[in-house]
mmJSON file of the N, C-alpha and C atoms, coordinates in Angstrom:
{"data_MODEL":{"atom_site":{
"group_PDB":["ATOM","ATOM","ATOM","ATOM","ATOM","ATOM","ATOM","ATOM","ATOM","ATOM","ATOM","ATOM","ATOM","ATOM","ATOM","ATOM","ATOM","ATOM","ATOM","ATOM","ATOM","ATOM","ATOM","ATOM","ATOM","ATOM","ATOM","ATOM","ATOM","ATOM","ATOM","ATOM","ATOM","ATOM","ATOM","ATOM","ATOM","ATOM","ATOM","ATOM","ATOM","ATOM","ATOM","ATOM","ATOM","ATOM","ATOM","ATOM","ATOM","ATOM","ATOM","ATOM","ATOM","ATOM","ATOM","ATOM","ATOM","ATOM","ATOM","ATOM","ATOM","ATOM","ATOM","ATOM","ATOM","ATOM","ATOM","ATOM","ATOM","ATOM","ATOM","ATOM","ATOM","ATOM","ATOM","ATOM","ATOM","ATOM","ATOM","ATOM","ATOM","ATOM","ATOM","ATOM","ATOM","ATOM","ATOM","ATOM","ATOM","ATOM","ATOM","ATOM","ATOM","ATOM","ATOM","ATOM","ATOM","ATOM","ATOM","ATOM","ATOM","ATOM","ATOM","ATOM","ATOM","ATOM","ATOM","ATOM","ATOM","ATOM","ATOM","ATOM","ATOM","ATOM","ATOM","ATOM","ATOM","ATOM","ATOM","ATOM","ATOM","ATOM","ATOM","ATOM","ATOM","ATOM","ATOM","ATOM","ATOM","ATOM","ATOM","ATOM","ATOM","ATOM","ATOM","ATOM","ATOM","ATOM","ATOM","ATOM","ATOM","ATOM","ATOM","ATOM","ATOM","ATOM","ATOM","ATOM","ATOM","ATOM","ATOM","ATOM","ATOM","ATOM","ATOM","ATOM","ATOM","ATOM","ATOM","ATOM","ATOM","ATOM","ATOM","ATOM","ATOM"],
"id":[1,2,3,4,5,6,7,8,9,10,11,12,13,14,15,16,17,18,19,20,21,22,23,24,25,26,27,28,29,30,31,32,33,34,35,36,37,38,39,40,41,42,43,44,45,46,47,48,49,50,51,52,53,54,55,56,57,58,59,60,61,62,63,64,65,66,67,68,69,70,71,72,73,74,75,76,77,78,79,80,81,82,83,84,85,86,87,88,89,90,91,92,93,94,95,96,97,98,99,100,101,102,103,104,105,106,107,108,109,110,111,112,113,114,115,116,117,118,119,120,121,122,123,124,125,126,127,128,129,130,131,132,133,134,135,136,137,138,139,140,141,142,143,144,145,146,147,148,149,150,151,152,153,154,155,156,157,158,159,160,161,162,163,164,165],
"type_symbol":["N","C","C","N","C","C","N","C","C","N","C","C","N","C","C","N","C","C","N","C","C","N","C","C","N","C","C","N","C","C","N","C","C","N","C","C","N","C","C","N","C","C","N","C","C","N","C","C","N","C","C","N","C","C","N","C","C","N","C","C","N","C","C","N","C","C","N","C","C","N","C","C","N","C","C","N","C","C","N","C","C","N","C","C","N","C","C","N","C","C","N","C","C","N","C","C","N","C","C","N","C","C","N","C","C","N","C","C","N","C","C","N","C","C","N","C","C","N","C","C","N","C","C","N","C","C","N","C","C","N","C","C","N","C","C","N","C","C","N","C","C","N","C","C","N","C","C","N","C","C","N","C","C","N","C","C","N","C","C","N","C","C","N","C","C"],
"label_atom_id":["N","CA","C","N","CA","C","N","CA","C","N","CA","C","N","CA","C","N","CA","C","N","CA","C","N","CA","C","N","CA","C","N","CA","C","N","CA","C","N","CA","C","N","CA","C","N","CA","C","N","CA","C","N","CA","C","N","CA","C","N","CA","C","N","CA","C","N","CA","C","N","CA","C","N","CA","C","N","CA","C","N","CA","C","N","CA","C","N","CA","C","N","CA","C","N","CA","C","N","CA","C","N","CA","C","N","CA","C","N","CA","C","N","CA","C","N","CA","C","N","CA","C","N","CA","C","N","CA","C","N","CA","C","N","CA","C","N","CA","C","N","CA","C","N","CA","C","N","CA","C","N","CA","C","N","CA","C","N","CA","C","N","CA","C","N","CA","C","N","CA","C","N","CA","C","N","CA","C","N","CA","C","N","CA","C","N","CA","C","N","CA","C"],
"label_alt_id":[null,null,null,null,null,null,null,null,null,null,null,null,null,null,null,null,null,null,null,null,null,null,null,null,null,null,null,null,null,null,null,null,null,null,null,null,null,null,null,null,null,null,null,null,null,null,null,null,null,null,null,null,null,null,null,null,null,null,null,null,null,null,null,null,null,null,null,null,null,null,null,null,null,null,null,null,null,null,null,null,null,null,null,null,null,null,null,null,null,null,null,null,null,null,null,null,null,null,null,null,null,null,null,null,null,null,null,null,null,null,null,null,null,null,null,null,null,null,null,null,null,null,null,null,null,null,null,null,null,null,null,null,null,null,null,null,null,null,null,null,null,null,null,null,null,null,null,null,null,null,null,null,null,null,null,null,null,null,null,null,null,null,null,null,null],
"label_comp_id":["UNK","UNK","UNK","UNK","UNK","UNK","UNK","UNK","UNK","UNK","UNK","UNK","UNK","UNK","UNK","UNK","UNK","UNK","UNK","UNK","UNK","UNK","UNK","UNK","UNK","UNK","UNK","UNK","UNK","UNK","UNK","UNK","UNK","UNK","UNK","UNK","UNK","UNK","UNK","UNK","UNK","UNK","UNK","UNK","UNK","UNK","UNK","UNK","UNK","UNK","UNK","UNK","UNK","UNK","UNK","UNK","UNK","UNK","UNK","UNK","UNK","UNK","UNK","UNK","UNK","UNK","UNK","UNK","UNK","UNK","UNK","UNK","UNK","UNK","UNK","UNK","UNK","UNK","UNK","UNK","UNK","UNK","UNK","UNK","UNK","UNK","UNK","UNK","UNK","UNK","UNK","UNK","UNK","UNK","UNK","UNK","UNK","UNK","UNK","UNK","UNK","UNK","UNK","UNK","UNK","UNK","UNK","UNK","UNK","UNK","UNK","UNK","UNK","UNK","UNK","UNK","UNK","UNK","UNK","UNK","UNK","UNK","UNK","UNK","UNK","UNK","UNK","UNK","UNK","UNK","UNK","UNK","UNK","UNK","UNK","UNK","UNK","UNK","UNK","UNK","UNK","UNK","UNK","UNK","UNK","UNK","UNK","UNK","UNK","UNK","UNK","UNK","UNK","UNK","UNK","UNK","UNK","UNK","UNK","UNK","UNK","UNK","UNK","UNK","UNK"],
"label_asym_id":["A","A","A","A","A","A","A","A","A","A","A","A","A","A","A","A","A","A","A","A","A","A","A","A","A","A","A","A","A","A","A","A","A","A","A","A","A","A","A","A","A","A","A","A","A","A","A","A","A","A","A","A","A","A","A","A","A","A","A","A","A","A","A","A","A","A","A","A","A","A","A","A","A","A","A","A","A","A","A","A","A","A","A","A","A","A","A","A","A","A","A","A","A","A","A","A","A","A","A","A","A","A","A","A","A","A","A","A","A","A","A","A","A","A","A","A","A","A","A","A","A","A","A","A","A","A","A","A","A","A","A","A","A","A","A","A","A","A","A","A","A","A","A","A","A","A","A","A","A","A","A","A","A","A","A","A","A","A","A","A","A","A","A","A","A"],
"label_entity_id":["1","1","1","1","1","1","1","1","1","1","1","1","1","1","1","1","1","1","1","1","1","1","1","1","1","1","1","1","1","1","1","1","1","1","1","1","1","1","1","1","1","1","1","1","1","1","1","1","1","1","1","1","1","1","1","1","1","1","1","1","1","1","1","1","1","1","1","1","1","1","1","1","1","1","1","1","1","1","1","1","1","1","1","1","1","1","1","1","1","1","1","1","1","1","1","1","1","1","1","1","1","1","1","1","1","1","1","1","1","1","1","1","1","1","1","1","1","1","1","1","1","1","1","1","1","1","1","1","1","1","1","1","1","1","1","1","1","1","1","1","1","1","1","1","1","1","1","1","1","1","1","1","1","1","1","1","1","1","1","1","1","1","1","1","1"],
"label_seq_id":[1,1,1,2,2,2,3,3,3,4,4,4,5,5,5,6,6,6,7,7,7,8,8,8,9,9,9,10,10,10,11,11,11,12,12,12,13,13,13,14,14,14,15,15,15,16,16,16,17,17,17,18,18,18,19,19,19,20,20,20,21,21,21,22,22,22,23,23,23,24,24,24,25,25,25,26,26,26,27,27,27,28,28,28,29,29,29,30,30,30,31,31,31,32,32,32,33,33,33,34,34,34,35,35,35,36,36,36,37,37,37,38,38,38,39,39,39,40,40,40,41,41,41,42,42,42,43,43,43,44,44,44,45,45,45,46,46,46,47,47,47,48,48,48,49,49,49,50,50,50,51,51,51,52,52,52,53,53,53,54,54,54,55,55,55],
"pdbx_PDB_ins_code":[null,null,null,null,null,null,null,null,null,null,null,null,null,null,null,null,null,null,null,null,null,null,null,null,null,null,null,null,null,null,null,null,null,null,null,null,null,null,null,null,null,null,null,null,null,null,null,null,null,null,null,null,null,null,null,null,null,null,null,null,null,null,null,null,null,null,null,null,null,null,null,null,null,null,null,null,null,null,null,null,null,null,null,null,null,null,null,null,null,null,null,null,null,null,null,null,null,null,null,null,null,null,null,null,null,null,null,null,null,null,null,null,null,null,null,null,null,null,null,null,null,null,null,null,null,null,null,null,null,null,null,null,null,null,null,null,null,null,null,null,null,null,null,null,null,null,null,null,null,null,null,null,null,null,null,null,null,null,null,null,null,null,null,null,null],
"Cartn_x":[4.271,5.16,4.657,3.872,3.469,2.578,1.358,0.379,1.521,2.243,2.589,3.733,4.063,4.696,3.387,2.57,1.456,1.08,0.368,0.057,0.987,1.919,2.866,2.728,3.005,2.781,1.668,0.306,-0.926,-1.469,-0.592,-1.097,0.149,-0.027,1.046,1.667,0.359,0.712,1.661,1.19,2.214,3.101,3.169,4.674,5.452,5.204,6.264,6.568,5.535,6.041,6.973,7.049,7.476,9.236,8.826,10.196,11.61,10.73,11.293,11.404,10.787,11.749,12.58,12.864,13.935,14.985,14.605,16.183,16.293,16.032,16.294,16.217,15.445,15.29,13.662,12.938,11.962,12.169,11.233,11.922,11.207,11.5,11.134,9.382,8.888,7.483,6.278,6.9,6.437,4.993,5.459,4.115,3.306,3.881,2.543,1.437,1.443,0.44,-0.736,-1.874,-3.212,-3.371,-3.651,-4.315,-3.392,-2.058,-1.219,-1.413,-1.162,-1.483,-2.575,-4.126,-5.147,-5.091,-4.583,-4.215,-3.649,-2.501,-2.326,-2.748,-3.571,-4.066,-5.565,-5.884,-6.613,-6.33,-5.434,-4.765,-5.049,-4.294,-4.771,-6.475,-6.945,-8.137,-8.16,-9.19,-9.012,-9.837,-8.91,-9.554,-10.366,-11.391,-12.394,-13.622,-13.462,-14.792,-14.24,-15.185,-15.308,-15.721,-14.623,-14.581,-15.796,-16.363,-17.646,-17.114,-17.674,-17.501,-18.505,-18.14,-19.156,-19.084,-20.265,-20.615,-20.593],
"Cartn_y":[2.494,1.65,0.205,-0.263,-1.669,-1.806,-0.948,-0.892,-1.425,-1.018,-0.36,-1.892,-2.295,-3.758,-4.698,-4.866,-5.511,-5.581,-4.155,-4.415,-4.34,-4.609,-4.537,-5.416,-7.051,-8.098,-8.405,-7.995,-8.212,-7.28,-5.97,-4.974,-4.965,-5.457,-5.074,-3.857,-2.921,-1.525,-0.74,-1.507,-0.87,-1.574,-2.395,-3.225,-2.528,-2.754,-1.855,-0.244,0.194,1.524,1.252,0.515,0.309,-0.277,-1.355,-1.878,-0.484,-0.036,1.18,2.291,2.62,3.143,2.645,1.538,1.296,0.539,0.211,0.245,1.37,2.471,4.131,4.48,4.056,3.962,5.288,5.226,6.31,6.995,8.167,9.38,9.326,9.636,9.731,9.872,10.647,11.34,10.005,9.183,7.735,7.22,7.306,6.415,7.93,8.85,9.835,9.974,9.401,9.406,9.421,9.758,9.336,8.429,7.754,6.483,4.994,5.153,4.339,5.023,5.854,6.288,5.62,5.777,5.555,3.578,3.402,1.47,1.284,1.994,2.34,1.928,3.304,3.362,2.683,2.203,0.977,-0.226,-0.555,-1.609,-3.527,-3.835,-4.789,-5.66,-5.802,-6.435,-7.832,-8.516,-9.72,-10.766,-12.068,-12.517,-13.176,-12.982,-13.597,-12.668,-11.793,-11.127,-9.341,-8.81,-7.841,-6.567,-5.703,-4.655,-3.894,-3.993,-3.194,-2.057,-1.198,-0.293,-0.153,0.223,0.797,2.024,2.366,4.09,4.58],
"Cartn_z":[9.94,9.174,9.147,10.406,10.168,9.218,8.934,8.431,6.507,6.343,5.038,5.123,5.706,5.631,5.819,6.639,6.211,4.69,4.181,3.301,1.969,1.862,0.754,-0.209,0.606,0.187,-0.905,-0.455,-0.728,-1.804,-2.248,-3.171,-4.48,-5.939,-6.808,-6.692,-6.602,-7.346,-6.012,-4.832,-3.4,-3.47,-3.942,-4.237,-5.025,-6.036,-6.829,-6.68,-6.154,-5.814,-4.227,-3.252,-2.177,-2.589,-3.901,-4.356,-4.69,-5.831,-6.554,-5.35,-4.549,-3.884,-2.501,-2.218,-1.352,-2.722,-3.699,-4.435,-5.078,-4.749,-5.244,-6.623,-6.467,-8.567,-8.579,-7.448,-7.361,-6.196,-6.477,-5.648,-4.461,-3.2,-2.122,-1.956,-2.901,-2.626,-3.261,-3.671,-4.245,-3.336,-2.695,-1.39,-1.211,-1.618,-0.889,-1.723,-2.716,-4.128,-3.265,-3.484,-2.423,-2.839,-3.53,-4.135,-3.595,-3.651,-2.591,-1.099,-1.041,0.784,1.047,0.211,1.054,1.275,-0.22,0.289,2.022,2.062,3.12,4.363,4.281,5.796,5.779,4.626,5.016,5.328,4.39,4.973,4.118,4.074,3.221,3.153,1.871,1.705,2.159,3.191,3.143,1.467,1.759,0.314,0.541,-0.514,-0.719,0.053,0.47,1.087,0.662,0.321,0.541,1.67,1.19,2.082,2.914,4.111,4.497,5.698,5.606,6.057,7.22,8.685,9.871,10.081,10.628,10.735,12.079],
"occupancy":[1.0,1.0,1.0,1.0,1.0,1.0,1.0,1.0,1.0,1.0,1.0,1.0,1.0,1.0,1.0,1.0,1.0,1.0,1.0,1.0,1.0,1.0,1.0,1.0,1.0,1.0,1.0,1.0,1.0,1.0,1.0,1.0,1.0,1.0,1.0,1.0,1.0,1.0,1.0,1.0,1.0,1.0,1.0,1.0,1.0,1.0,1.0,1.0,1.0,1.0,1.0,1.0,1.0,1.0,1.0,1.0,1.0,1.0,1.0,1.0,1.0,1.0,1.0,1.0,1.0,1.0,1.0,1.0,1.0,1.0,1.0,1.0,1.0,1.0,1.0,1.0,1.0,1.0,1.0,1.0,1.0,1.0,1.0,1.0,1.0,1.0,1.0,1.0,1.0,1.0,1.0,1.0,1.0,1.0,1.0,1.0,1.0,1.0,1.0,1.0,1.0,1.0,1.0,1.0,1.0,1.0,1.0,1.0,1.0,1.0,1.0,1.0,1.0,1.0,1.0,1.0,1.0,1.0,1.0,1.0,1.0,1.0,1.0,1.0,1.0,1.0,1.0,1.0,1.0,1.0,1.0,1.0,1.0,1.0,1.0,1.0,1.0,1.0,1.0,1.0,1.0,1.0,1.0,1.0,1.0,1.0,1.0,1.0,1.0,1.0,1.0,1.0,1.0,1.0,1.0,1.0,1.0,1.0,1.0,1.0,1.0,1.0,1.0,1.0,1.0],
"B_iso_or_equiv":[0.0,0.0,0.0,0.0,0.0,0.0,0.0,0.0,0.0,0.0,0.0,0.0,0.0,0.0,0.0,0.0,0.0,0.0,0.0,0.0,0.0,0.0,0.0,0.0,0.0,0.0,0.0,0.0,0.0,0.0,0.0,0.0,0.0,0.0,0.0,0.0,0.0,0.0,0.0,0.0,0.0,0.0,0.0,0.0,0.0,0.0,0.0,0.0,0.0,0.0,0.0,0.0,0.0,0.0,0.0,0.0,0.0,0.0,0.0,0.0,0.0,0.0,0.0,0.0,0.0,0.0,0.0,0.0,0.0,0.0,0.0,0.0,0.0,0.0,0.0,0.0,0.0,0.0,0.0,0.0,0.0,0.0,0.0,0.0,0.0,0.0,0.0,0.0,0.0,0.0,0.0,0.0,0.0,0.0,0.0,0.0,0.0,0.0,0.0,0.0,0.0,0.0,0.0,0.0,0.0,0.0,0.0,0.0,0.0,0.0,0.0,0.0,0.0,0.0,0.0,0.0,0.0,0.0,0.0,0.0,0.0,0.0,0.0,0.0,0.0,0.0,0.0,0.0,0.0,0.0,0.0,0.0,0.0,0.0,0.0,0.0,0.0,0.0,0.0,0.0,0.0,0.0,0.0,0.0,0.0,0.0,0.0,0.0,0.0,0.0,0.0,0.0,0.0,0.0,0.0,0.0,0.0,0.0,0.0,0.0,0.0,0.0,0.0,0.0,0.0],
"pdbx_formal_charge":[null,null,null,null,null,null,null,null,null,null,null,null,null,null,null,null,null,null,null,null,null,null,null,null,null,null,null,null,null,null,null,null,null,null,null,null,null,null,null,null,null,null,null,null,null,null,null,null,null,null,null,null,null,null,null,null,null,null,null,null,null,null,null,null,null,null,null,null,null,null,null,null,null,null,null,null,null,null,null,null,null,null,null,null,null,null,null,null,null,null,null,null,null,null,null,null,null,null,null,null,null,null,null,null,null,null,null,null,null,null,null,null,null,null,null,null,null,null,null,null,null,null,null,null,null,null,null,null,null,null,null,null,null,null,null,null,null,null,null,null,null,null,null,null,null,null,null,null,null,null,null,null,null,null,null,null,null,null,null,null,null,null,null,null,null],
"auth_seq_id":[1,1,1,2,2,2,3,3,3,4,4,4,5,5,5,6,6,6,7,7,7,8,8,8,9,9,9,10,10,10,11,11,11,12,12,12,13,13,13,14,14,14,15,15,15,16,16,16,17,17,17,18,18,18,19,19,19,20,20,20,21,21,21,22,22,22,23,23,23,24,24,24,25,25,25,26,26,26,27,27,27,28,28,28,29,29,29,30,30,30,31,31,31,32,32,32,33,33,33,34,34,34,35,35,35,36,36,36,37,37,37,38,38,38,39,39,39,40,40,40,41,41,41,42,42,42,43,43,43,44,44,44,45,45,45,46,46,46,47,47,47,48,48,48,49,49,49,50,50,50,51,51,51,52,52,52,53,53,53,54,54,54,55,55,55],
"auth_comp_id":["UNK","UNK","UNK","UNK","UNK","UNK","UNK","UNK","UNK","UNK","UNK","UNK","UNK","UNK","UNK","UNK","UNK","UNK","UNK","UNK","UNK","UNK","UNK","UNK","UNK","UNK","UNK","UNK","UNK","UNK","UNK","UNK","UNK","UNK","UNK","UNK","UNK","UNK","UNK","UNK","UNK","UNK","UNK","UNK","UNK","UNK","UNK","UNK","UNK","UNK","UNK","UNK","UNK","UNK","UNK","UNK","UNK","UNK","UNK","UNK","UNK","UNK","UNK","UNK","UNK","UNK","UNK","UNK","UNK","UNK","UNK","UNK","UNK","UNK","UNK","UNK","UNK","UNK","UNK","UNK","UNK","UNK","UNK","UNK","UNK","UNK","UNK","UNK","UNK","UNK","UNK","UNK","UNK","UNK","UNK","UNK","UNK","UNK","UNK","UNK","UNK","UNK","UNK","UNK","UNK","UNK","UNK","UNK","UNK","UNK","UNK","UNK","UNK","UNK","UNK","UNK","UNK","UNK","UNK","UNK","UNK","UNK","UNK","UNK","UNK","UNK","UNK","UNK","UNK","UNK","UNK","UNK","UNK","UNK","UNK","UNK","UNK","UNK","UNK","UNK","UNK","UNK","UNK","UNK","UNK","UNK","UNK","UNK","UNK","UNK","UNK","UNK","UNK","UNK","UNK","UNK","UNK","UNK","UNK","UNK","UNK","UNK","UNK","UNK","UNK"],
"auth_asym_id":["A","A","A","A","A","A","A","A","A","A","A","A","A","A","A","A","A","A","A","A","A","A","A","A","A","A","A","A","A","A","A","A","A","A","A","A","A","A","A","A","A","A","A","A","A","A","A","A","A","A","A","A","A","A","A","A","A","A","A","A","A","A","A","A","A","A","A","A","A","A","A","A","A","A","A","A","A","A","A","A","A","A","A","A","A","A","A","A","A","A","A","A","A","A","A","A","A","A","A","A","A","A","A","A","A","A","A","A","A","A","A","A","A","A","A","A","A","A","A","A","A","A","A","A","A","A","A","A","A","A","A","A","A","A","A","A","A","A","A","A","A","A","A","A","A","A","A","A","A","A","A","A","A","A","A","A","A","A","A","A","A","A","A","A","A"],
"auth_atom_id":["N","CA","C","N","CA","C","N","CA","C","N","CA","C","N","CA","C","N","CA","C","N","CA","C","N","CA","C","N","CA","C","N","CA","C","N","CA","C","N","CA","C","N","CA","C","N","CA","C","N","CA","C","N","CA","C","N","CA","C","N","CA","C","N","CA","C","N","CA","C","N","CA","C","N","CA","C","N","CA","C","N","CA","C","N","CA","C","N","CA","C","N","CA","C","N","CA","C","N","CA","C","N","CA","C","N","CA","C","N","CA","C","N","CA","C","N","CA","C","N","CA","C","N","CA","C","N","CA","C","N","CA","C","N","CA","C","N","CA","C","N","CA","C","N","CA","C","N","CA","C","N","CA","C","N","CA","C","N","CA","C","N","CA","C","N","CA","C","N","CA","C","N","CA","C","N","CA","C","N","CA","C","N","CA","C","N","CA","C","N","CA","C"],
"pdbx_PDB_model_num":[1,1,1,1,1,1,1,1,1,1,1,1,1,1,1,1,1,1,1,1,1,1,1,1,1,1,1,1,1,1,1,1,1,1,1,1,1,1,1,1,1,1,1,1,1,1,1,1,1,1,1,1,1,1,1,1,1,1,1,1,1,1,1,1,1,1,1,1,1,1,1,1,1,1,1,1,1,1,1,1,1,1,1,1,1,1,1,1,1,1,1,1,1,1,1,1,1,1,1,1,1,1,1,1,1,1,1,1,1,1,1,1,1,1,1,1,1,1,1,1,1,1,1,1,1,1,1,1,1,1,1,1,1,1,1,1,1,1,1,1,1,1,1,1,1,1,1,1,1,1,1,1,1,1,1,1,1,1,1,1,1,1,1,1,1]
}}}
């Protein structure tokens, strides 16, 4: 849950799907989209640098 209040702020498209469903206007299964999940559990982008990945 922190991960997903972290990044709320920082993503439109998790915003509004996060908005729409706590004012019940979308249906429960809203955040399980993969494409919002994986925002997710990555977790917000910092600005100005891009994302790198370790192996």
């Amino acid at each position: 849950m922190n991960r997903l209040i972290d990044t709320v702020p920082h993503d439109p498209q998790l915003y509004t799907a996060f908005s729409g469903l706590f004012h019940m206007t979308a249906g429960p299964l809203t955040l399980a989209d993969p494409r919002l999940l994986s925002r997710v559990l990555i977790g917000p982008r910092p600005v100005g640098r891009p994302r790198t990945t370790t192996a």
